[in-house]
SEFILUM-367177 format. One record per residue: chain; residue number from 1; x, z, y of N, C-alpha, C, O in turn. Coordinates in nm, 4 decimals, always signed. Example, Ala and Ser with C-alpha at 12.3 -4.5 7.8 and 13.67 -1.06 7.14 Angstrom:
2
R:A:1:+1.3190:+0.7800:-0.5690:+1.2300:+0.7800:-0.4500:+1.3200:+0.7800:-0.3300:+1.4236:+0.8465:-0.3319
R:A:2:+1.2850:+0.7080:-0.2250:+1.3670:+0.7140:-0.1060:+1.2900:+0.7870:+0.0030:+1.3409:+0.8039:+0.1138
This chain:
59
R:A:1:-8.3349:-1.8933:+4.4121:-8.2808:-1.7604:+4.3959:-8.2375:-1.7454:+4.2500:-8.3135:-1.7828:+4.1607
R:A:2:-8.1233:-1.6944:+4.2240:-8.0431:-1.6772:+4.0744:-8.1211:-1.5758:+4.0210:-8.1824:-1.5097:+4.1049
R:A:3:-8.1371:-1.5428:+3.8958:-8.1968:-1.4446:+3.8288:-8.1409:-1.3231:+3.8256:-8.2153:-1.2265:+3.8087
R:A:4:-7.9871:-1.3019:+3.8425:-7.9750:-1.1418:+3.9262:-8.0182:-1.1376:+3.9899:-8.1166:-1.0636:+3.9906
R:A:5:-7.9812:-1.2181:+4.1081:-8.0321:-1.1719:+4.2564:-8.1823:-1.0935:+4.2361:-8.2166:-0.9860:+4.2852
R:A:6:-8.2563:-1.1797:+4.1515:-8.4141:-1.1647:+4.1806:-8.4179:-1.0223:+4.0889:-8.4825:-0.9362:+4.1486
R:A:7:-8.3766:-0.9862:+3.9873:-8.3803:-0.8767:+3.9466:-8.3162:-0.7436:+4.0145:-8.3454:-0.6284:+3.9827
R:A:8:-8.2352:-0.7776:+4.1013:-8.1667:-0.6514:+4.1730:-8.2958:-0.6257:+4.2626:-8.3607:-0.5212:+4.2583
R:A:9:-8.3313:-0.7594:+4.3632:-8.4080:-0.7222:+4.4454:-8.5500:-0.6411:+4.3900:-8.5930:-0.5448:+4.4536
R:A:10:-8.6181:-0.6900:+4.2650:-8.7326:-0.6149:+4.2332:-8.6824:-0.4822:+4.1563:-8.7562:-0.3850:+4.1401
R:A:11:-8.5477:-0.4882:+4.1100:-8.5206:-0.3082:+4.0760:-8.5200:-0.2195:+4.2098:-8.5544:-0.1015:+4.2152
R:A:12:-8.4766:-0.2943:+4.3117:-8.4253:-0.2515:+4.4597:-8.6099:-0.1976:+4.4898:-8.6406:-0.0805:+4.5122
R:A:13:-8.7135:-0.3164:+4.4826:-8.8528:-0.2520:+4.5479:-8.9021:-0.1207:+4.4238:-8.9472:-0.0081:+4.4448
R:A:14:-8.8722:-0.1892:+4.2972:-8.9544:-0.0349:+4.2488:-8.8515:+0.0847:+4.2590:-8.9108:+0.1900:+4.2355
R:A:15:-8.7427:+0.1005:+4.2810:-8.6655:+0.2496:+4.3482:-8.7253:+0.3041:+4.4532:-8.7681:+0.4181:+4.4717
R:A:16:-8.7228:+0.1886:+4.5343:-8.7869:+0.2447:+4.6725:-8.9315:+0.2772:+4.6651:-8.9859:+0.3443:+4.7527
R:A:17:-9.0163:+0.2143:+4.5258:-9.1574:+0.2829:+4.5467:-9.1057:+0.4066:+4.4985:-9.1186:+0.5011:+4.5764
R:A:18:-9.0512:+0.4290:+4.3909:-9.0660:+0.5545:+4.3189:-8.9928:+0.6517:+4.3816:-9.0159:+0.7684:+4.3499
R:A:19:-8.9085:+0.6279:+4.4649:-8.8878:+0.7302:+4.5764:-8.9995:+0.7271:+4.7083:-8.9805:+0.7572:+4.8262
R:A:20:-9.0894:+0.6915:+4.6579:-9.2060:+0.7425:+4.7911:-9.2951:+0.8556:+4.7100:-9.3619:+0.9400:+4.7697
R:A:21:-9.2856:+0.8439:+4.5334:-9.3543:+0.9070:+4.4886:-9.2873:+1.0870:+4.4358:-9.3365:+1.1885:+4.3865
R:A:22:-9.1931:+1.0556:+4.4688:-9.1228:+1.1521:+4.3936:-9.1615:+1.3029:+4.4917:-9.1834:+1.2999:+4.6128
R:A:23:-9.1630:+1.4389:+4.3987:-9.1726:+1.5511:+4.4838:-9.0241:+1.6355:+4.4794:-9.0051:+1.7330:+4.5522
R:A:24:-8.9283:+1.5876:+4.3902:-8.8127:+1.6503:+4.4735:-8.7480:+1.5844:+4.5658:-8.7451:+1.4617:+4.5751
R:A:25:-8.6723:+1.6929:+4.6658:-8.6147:+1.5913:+4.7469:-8.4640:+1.4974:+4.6785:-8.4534:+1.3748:+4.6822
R:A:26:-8.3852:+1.5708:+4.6339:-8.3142:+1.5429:+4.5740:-8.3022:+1.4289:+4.4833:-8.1936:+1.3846:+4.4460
R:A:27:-8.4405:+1.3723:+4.4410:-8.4914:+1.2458:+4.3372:-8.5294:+1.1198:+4.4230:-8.5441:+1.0025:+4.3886
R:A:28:-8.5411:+1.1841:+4.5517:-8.6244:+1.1476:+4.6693:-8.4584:+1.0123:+4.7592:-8.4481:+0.9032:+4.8153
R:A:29:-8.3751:+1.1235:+4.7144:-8.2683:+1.0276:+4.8138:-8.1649:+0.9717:+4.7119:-8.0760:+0.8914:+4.7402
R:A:30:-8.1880:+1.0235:+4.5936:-8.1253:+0.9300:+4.4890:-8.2108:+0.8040:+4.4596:-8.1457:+0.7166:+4.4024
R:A:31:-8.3206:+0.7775:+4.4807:-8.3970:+0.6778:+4.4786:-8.3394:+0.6108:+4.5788:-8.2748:+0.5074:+4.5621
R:A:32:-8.3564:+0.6575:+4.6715:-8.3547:+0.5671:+4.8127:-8.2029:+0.5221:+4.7955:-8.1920:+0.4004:+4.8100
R:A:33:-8.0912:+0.5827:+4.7703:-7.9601:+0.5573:+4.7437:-7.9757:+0.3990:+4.6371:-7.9388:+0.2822:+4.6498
R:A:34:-8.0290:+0.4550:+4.5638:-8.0575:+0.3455:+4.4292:-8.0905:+0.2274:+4.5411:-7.9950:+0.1565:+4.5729
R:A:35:-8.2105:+0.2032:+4.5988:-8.2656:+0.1271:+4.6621:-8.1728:+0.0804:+4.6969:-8.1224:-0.0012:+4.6197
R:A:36:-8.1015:+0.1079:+4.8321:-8.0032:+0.0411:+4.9122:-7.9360:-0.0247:+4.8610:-7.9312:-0.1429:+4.8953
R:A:37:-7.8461:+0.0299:+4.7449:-7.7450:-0.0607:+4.6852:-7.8055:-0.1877:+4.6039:-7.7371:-0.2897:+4.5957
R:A:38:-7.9409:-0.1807:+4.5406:-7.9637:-0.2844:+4.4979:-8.0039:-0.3924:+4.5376:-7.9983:-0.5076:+4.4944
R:A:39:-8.0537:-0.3350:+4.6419:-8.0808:-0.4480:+4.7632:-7.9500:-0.5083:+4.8247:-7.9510:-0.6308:+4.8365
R:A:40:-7.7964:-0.4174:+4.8809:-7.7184:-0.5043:+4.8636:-7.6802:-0.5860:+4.7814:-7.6671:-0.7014:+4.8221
R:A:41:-7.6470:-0.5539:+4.6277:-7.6715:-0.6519:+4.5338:-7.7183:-0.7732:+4.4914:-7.6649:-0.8566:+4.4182
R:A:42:-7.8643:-0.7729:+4.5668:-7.9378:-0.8666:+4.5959:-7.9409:-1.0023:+4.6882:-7.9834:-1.1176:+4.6808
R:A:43:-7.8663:-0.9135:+4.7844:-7.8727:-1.0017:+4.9228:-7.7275:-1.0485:+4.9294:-7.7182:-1.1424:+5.0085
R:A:44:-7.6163:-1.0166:+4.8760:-7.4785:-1.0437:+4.9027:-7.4583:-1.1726:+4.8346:-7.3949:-1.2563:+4.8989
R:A:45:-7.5123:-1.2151:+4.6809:-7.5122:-1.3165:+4.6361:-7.6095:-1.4326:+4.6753:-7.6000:-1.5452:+4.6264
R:A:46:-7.7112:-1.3936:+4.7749:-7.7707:-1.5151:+4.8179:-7.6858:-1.5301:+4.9422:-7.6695:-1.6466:+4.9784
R:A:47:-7.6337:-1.4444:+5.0082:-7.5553:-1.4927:+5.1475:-7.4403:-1.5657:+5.0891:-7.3841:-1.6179:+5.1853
R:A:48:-7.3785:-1.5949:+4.9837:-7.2394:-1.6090:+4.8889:-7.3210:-1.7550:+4.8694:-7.2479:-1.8483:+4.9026
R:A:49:-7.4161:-1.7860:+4.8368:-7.5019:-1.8878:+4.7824:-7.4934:-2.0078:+4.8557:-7.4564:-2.1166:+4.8115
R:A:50:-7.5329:-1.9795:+4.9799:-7.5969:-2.0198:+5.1133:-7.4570:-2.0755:+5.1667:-7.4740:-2.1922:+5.2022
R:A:51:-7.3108:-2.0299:+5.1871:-7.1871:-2.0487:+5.1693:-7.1442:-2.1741:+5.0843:-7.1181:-2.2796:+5.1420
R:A:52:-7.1386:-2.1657:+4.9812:-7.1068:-2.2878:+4.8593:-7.2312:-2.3555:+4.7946:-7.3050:-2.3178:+4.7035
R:A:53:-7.2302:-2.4838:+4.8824:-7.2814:-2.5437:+4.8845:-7.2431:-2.6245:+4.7162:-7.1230:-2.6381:+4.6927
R:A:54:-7.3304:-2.6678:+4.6214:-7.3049:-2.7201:+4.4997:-7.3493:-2.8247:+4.5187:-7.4654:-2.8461:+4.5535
R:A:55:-7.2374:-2.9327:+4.4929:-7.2287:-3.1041:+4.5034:-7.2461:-3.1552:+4.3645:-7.1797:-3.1307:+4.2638
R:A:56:-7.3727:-3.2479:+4.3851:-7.4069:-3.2855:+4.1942:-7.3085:-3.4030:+4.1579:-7.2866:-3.4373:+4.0418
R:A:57:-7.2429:-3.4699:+4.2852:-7.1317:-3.5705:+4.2662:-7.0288:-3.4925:+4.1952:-6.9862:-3.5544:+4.0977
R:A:58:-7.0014:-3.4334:+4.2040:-6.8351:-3.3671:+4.1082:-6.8797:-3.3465:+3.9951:-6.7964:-3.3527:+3.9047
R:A:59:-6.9758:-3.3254:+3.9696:-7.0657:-3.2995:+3.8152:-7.0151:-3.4460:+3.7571:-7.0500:-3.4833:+3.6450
């Protein structure tokens, strides 16, 4: 896993904690908003990954 990836995904889990903690609602679905996208973030470049395959022969 690339070091964005892995950082979107753990910004992606603590949004989503801190939108479990939050008491407005409004903070509540901007979190969760936050969440989602970083988790796409996360997951689009390992599916992109998984795709292009890197050959150490052309190196």
């Amino acid at each position: 896993m690339t070091k964005p990836a892995w950082l979107s995904l753990t910004l992606a889990l603590a949004a989503g904690l801190l939108g479990l903690d939050v008491t407005s609602h409004g903070m509540q679905i901007a979190a969760f908003v936050a969440s989602g996208i970083l988790t796409a973030t996360g997951v689009l470049p390992l599916i992109a990954g998984k795709r292009f395959k890197f050959d150490p022969v052309l190196r």
